[in-house]
Backbone as CSV, one residue per row, in Angstrom:
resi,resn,N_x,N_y,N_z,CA_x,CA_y,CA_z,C_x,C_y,C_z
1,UNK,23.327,-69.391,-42.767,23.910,-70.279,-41.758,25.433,-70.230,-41.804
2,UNK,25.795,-70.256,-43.306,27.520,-70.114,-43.018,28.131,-68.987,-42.275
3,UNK,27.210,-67.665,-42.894,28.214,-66.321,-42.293,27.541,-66.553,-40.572
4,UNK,26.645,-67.049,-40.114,26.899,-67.424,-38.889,27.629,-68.663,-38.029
5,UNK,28.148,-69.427,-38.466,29.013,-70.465,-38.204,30.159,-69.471,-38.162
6,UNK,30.538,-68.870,-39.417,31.805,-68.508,-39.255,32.087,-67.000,-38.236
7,UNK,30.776,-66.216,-37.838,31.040,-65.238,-37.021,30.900,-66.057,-35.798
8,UNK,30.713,-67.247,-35.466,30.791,-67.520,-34.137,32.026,-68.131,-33.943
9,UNK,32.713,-68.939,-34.705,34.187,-69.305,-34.563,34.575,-68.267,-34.345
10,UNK,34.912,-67.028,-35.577,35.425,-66.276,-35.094,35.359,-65.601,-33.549
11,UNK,34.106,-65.480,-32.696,33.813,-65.012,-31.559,35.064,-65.920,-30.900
12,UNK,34.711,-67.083,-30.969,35.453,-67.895,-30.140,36.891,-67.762,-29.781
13,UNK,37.149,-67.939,-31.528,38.649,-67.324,-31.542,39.069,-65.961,-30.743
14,UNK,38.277,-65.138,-30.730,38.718,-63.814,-30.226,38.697,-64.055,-28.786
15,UNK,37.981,-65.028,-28.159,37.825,-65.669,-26.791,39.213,-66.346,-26.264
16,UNK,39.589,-67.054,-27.376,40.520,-68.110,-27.036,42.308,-66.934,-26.962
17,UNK,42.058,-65.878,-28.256,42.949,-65.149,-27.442,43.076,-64.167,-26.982
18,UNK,41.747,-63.978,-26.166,42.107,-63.009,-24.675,42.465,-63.879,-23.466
19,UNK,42.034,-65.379,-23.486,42.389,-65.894,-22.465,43.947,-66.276,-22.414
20,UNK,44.403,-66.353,-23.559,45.700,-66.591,-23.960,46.764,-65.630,-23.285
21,UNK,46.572,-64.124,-23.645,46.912,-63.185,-23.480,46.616,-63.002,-22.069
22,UNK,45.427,-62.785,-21.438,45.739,-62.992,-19.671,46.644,-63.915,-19.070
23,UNK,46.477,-64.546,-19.394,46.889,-66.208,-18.815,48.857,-65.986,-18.926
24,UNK,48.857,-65.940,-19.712,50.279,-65.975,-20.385,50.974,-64.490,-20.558
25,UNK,50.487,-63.038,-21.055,51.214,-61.740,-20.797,51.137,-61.776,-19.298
26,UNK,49.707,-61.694,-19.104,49.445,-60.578,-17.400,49.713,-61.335,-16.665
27,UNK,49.537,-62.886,-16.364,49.705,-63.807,-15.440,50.681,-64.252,-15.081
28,UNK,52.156,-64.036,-16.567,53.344,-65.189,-16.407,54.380,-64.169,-17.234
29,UNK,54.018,-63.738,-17.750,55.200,-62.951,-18.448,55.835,-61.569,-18.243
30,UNK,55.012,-60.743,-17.718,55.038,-59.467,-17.177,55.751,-59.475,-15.851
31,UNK,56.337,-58.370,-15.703,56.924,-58.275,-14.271,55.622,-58.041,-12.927
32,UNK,55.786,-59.117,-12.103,54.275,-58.727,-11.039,53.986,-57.432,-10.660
33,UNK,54.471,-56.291,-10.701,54.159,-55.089,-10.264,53.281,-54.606,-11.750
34,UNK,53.774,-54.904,-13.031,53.037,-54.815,-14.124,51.273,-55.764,-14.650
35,UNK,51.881,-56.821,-14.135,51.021,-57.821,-14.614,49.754,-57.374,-13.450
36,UNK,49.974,-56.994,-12.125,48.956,-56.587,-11.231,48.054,-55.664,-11.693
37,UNK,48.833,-54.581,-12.372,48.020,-53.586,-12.519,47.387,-53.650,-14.155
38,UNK,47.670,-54.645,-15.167,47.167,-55.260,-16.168,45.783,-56.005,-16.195
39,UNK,45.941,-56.999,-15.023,44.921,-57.311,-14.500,44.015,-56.093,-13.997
40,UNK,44.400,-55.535,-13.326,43.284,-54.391,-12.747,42.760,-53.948,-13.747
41,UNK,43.313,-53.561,-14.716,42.994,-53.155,-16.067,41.335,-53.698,-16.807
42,UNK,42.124,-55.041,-16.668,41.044,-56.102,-17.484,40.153,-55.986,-16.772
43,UNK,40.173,-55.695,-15.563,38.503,-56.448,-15.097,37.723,-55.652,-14.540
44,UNK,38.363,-54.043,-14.303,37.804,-53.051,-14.603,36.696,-52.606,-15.737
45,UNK,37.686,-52.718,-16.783,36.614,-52.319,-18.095,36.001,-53.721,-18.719
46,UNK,36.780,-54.831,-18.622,35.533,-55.640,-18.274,33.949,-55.650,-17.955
47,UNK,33.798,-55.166,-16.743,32.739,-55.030,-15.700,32.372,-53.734,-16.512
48,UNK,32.827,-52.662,-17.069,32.585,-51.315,-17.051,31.845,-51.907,-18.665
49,UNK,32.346,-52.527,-19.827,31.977,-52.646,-20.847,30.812,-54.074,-20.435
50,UNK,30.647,-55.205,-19.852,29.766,-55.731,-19.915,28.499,-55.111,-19.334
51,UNK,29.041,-54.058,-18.211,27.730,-53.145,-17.743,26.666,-52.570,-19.240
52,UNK,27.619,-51.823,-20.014,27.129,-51.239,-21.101,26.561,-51.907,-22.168
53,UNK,26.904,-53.044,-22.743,26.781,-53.321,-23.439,25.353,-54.463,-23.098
54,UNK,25.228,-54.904,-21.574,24.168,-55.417,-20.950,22.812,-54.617,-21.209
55,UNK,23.233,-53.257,-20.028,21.684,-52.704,-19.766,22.071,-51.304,-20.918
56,UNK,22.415,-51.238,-21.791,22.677,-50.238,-23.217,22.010,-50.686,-24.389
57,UNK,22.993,-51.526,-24.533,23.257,-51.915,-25.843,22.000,-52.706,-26.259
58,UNK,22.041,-53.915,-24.787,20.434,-55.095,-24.913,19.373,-54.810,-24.238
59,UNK,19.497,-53.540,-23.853,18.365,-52.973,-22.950,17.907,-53.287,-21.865
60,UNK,18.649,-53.751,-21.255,18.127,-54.511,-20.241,17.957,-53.525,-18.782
61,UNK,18.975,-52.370,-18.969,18.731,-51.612,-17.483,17.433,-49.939,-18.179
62,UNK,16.498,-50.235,-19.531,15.782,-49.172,-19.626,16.572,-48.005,-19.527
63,UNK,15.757,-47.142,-18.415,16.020,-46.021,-18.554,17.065,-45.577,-17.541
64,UNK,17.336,-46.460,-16.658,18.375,-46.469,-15.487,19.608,-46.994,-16.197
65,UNK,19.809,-47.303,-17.203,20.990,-47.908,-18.339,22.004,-46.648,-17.518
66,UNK,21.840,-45.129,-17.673,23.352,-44.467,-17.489,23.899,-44.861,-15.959
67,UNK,22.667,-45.106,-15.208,22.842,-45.179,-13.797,23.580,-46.077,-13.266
68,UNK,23.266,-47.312,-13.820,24.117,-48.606,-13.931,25.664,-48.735,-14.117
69,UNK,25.390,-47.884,-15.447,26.885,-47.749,-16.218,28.124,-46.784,-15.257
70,UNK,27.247,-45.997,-14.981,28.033,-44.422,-13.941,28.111,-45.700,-12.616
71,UNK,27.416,-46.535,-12.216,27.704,-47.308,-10.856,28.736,-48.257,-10.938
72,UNK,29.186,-48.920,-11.728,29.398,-49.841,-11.847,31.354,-49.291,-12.419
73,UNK,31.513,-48.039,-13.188,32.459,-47.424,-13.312,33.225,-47.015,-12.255
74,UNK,32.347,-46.431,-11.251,32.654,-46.108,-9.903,33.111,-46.696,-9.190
75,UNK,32.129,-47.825,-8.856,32.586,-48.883,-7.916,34.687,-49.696,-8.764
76,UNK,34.741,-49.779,-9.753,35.904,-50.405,-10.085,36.848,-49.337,-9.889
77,UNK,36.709,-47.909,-10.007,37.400,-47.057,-9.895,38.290,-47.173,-8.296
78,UNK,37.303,-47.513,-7.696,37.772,-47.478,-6.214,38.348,-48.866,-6.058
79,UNK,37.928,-49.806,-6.981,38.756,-51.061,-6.197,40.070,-51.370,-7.186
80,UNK,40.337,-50.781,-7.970,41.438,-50.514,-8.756,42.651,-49.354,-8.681
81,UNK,42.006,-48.089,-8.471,42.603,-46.939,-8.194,44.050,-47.142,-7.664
82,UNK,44.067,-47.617,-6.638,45.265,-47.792,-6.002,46.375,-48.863,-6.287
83,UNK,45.747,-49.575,-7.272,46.938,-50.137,-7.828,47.561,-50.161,-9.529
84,UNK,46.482,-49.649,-10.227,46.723,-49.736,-11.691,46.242,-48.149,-12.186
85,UNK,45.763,-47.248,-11.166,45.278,-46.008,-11.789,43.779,-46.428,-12.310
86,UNK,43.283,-47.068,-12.545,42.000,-47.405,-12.770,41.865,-46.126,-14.004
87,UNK,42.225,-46.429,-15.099,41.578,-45.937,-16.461,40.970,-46.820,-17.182
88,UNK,40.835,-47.855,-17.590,39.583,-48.676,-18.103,39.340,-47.551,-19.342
89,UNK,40.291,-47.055,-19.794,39.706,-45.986,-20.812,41.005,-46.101,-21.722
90,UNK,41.387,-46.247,-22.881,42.749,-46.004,-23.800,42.868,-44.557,-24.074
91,UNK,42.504,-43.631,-24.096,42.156,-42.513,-24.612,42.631,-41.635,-22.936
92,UNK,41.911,-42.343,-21.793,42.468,-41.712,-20.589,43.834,-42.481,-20.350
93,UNK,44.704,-43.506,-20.328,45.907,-43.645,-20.706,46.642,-42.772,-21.430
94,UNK,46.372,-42.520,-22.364,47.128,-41.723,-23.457,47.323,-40.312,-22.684
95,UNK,45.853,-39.603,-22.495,45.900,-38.478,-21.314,46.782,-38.196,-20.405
96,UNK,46.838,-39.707,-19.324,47.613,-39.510,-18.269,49.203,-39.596,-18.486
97,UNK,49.368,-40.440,-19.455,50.942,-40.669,-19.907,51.363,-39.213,-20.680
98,UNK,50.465,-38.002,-21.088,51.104,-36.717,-21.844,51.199,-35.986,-20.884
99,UNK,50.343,-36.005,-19.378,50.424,-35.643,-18.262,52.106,-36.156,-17.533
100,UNK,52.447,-37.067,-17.648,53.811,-37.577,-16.953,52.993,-38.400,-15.986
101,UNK,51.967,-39.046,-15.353,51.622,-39.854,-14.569,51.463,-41.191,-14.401
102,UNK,52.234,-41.592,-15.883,52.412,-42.991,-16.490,53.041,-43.339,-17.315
103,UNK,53.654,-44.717,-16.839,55.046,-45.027,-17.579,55.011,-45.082,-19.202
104,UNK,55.759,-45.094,-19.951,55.590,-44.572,-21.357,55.594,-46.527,-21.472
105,UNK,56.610,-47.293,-20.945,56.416,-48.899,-21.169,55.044,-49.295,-20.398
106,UNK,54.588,-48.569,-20.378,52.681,-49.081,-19.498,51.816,-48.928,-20.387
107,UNK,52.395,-48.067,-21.492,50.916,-47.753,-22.029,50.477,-48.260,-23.189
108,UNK,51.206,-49.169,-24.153,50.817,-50.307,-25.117,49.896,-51.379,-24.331
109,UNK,50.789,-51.629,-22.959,50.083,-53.292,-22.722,48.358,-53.058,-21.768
110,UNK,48.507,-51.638,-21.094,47.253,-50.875,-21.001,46.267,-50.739,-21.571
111,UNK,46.420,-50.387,-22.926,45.905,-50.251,-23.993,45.131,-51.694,-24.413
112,UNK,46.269,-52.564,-24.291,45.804,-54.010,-24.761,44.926,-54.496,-23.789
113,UNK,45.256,-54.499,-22.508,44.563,-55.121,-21.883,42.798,-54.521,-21.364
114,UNK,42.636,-53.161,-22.257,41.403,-52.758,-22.044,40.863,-52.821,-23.170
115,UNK,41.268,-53.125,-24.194,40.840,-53.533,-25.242,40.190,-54.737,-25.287
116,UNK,41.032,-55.858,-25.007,40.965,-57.101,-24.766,39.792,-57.410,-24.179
117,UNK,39.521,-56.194,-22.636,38.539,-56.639,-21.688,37.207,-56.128,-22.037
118,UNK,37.282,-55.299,-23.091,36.524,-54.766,-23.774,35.708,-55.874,-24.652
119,UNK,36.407,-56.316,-25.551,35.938,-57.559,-26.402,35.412,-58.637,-25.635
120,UNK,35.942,-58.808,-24.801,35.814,-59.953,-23.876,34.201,-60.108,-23.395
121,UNK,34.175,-59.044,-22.778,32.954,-58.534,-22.329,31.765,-58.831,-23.099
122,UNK,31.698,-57.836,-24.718,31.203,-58.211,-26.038,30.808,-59.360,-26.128
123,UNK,31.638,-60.030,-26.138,31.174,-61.912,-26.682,30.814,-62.864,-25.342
124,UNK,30.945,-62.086,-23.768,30.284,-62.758,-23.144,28.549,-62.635,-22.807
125,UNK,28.199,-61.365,-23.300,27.041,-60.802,-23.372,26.185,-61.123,-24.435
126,UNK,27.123,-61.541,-25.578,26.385,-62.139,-26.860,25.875,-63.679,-27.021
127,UNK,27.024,-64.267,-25.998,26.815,-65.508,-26.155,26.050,-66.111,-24.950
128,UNK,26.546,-65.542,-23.780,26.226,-66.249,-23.011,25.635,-65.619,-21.616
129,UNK,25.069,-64.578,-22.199,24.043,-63.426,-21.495,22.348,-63.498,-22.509
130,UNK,22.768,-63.350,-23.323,21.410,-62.896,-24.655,21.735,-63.873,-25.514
131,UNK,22.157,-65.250,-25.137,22.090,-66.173,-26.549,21.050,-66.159,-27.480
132,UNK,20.016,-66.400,-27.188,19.236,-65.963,-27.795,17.981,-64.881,-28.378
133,UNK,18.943,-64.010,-28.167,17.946,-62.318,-28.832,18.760,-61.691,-29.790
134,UNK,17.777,-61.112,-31.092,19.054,-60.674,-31.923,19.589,-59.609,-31.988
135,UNK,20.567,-59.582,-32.465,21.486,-58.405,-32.959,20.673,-57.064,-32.626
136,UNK,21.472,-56.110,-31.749,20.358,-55.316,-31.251,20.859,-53.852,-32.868
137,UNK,20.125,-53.310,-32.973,19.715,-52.631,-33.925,21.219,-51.368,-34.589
138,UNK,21.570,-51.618,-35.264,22.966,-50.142,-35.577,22.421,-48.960,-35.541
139,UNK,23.421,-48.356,-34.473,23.148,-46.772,-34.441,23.627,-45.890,-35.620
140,UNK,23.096,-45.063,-36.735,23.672,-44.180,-37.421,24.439,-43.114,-37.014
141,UNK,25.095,-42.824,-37.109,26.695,-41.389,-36.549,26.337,-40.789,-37.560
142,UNK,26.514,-39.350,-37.448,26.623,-38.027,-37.666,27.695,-37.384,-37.194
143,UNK,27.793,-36.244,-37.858,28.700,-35.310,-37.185,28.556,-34.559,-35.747
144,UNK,27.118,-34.714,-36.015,27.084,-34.508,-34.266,27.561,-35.253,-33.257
145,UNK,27.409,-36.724,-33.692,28.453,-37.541,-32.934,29.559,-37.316,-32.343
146,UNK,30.481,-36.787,-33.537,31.678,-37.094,-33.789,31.648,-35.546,-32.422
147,UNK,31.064,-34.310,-32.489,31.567,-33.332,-31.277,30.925,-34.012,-30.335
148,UNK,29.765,-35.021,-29.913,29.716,-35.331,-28.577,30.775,-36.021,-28.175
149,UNK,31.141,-36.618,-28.903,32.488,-37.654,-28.127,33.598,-36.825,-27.733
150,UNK,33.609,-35.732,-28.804,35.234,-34.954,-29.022,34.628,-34.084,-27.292
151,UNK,33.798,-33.860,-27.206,33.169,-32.215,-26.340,33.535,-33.562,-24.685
152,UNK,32.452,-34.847,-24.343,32.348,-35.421,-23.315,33.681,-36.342,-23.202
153,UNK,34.775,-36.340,-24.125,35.833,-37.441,-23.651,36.843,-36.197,-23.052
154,UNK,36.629,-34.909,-23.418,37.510,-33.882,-23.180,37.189,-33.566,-21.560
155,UNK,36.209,-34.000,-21.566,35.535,-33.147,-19.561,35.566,-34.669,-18.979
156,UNK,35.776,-35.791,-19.977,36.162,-36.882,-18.756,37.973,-37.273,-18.154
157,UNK,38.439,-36.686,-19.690,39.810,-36.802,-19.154,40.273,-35.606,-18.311
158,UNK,39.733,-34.654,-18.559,40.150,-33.046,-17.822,39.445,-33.092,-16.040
159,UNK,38.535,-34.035,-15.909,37.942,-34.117,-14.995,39.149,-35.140,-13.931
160,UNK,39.811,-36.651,-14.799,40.378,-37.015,-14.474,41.360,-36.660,-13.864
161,UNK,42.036,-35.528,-15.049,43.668,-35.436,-14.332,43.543,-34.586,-13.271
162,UNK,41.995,-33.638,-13.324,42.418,-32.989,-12.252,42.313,-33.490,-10.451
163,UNK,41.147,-34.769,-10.789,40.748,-35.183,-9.099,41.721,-36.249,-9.031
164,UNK,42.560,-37.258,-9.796,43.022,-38.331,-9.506,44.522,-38.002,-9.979
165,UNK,45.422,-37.281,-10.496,46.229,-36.700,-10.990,47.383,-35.371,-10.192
166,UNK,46.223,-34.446,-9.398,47.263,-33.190,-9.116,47.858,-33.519,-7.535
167,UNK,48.493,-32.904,-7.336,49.111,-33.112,-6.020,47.917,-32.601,-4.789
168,UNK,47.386,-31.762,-5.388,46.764,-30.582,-4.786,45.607,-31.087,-4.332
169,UNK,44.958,-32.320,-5.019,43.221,-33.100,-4.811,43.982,-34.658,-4.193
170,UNK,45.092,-34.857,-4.346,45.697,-36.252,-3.757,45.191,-36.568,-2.267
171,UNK,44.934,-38.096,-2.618,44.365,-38.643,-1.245,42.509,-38.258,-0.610
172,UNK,42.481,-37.547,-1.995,40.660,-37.213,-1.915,39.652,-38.462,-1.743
173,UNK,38.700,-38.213,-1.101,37.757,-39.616,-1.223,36.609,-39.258,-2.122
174,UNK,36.733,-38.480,-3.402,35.745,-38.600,-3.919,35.764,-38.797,-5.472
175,UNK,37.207,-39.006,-5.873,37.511,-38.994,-7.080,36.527,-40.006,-8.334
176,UNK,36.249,-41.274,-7.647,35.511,-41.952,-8.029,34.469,-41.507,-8.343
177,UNK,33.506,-40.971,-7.734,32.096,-40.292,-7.707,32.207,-39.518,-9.092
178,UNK,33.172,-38.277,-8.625,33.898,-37.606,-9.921,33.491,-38.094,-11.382
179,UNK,34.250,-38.835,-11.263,34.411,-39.342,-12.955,33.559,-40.165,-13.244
180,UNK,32.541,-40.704,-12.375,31.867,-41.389,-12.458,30.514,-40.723,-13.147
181,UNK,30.492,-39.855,-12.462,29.272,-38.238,-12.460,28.964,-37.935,-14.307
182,UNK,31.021,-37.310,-14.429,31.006,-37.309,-15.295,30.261,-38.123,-16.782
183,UNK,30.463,-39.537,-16.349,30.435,-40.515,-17.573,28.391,-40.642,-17.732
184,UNK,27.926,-40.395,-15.992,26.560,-40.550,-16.044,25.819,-39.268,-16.769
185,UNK,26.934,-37.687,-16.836,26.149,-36.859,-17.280,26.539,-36.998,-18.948
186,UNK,27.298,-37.749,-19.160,27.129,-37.901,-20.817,26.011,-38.597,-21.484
187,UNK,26.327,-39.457,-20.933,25.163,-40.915,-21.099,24.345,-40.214,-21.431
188,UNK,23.554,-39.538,-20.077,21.932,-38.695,-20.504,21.640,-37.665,-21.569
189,UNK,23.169,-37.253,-21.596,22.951,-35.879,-22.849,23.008,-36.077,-23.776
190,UNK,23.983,-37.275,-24.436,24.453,-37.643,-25.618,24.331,-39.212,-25.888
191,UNK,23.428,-39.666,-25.015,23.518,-40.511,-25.441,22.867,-41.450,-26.509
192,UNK,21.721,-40.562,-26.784,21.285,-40.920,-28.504,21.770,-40.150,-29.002
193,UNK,22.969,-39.522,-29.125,23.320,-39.081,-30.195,24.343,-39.776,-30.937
194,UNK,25.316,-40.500,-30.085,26.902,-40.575,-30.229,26.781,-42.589,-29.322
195,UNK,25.853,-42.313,-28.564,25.693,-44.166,-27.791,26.744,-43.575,-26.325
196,UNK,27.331,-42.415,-26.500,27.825,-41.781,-24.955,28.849,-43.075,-24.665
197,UNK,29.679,-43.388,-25.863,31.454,-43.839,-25.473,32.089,-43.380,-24.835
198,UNK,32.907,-41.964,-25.253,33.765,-41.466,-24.414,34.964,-42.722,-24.427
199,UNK,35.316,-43.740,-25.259,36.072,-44.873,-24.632,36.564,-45.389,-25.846
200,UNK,37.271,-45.783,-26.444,37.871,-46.309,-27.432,37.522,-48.071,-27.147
201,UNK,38.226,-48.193,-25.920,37.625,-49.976,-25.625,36.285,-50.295,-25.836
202,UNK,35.275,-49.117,-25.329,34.160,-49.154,-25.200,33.561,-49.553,-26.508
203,UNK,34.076,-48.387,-27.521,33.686,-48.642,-28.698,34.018,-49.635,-29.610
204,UNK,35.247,-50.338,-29.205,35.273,-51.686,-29.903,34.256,-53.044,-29.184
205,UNK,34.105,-53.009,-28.059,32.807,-53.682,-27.682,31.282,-53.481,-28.665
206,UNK,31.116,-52.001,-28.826,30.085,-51.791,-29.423,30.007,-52.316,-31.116
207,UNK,31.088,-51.816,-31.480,31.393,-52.617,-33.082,31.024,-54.055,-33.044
208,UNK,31.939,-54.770,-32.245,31.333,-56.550,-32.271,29.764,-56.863,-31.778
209,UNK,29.497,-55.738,-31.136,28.129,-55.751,-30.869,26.873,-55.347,-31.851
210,UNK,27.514,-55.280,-32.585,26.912,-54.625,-33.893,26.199,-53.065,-33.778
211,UNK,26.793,-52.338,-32.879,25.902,-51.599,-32.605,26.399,-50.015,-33.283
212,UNK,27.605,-50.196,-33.473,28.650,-49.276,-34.406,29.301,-50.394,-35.711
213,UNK,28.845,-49.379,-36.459,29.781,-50.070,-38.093,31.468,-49.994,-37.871
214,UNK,32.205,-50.518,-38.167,33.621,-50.566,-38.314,33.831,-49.599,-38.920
215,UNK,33.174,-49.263,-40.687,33.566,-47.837,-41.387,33.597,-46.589,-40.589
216,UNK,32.266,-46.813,-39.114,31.716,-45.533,-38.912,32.628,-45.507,-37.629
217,UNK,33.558,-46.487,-37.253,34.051,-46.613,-35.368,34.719,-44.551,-35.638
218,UNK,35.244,-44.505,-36.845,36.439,-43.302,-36.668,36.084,-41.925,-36.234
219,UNK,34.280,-41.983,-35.931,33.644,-41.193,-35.247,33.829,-41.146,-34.162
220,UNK,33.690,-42.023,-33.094,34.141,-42.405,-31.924,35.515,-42.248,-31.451
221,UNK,36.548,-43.328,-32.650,38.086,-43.319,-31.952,38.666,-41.813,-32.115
222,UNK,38.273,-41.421,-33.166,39.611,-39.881,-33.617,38.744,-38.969,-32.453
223,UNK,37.570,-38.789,-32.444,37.523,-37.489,-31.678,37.498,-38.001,-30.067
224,UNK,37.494,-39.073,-29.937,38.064,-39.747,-28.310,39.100,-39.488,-27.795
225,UNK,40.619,-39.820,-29.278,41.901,-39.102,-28.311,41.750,-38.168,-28.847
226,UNK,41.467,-37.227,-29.644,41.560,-35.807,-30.014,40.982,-34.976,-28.286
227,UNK,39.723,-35.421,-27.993,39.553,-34.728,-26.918,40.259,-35.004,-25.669
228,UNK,41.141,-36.290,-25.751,41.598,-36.335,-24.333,42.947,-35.972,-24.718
229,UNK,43.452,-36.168,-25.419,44.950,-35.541,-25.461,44.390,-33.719,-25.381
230,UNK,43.394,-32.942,-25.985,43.254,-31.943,-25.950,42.811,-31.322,-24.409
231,UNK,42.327,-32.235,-23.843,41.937,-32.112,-22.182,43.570,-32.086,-21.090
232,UNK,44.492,-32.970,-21.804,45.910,-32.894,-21.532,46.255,-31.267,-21.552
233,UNK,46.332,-30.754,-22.346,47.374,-29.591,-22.260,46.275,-28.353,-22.018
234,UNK,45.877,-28.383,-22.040,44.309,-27.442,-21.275,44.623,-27.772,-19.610
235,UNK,44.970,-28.766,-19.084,44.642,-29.086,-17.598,46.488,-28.592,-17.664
236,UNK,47.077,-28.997,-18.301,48.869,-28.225,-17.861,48.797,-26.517,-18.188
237,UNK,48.125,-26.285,-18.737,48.064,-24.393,-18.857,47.128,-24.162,-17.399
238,UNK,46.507,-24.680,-16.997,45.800,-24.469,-16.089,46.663,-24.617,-14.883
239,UNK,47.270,-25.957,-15.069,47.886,-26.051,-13.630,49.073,-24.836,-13.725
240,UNK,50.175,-24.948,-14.442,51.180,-24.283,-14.849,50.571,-22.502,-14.669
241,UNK,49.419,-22.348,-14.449,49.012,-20.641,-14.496,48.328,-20.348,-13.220
């Protein structure tokens, strides 16, 4: 009973400061052209991590779980796109900022705020989605893991820079679909292998979710930016040739 008293304060606490941090960075402190696209941020991967961690993690969407996840990515892609870049991804931040397509002062509070919406998500699904069902079961990682993430975060950021990124695909109406495609053909391939992250935010949702160990997250995070910074200069030899 204690270590659950005290993991639910703690939940709370982690509640009390993301609302803090919206309310007060993105809402009041940020310059509005920043704080807009902060927000877009949050409630993007928000929606993108409570999708997952809903019909994934608690099973609730079966076998249509990637379908959900690939829909629901999509759809924010398009209602974000145009004002915050719609990455909902830290790992595709990092990407787009080695690309030059984002401000180098954008990409800490980016970072934070998909993180944030990430967790957020986590403890609204725990508490007040599935209050009562337990702890859904820890996935074991392997090294096979560690190349699905490195192999599918590399073809989601390379996929990125090239439909939402080049001059050459600008103003396309299908970019969304795109990356969306992408995230649904991981899911199915890898996704008992690795839980099909591709996402650094993602994967801190999954940790509080108990569904990744903390020892084991470094499966997930290192080969997440390893493959998207490596999807970076692969897509500039390409363009550049």
């Amino acid at each position: 009973m204690t270590i659950q008293l005290i993991f639910k304060c703690s939940n709370i606490v982690l509640f009390r400061i993301t609302l803090i941090y919206v309310i007060n960075i993105i809402l009041i402190a940020m310059p509005s052209s920043l704080s807009q696209k902060l927000l877009t941020e949050f409630i993007g991967t928000f929606f993108l991590s409570l999708t997952i961690c809903t019909a994934a993690v608690y099973g609730s969407g079966g076998d249509y779980a990637p379908f959900g996840i690939a829909a629901t990515l999509m759809v924010m892609i398009y209602a974000g796109g145009n004002i915050s870049g719609a990455h909902y991804n830290p790992a595709v931040t990092v990407s787009i900022y080695l690309r030059g397509a984002c401000e180098k002062d954008e990409v800490l509070p980016y970072i934070a705020s998909q993180v944030l919406a990430a967790v957020s998500a986590a403890l609204v699904v725990e508490n007040l989605l599935f209050p009562n069902e337990p702890s859904p079961g820890m996935q074991a990682l392997g090294s096979e893991a560690v190349v699905a993430e490195l192999l599918f975060t590399f073809a989601l950021a390379y996929v990125i820079l090239n439909v939402a990124t080049t001059e050459s695909t600008s103003d396309n109406g299908y970019y969304g679909a795109a990356i969306a495609l992408v995230v649904l053909a991981g899911a199915i391939t890898v996704g008992s292998i690795s839980l099909a992250s591709f996402n650094p935010a993602v994967t801190s949702a999954l940790i509080l979710s108990g569904k990744i160990s903390f020892t084991n997250s470094w499966m997930h995070f290192a080969p997440q930016f390893a493959g998207a910074i490596l999807a970076t200069y692969v897509y500039k030899y390409t363009i550049n040739n």
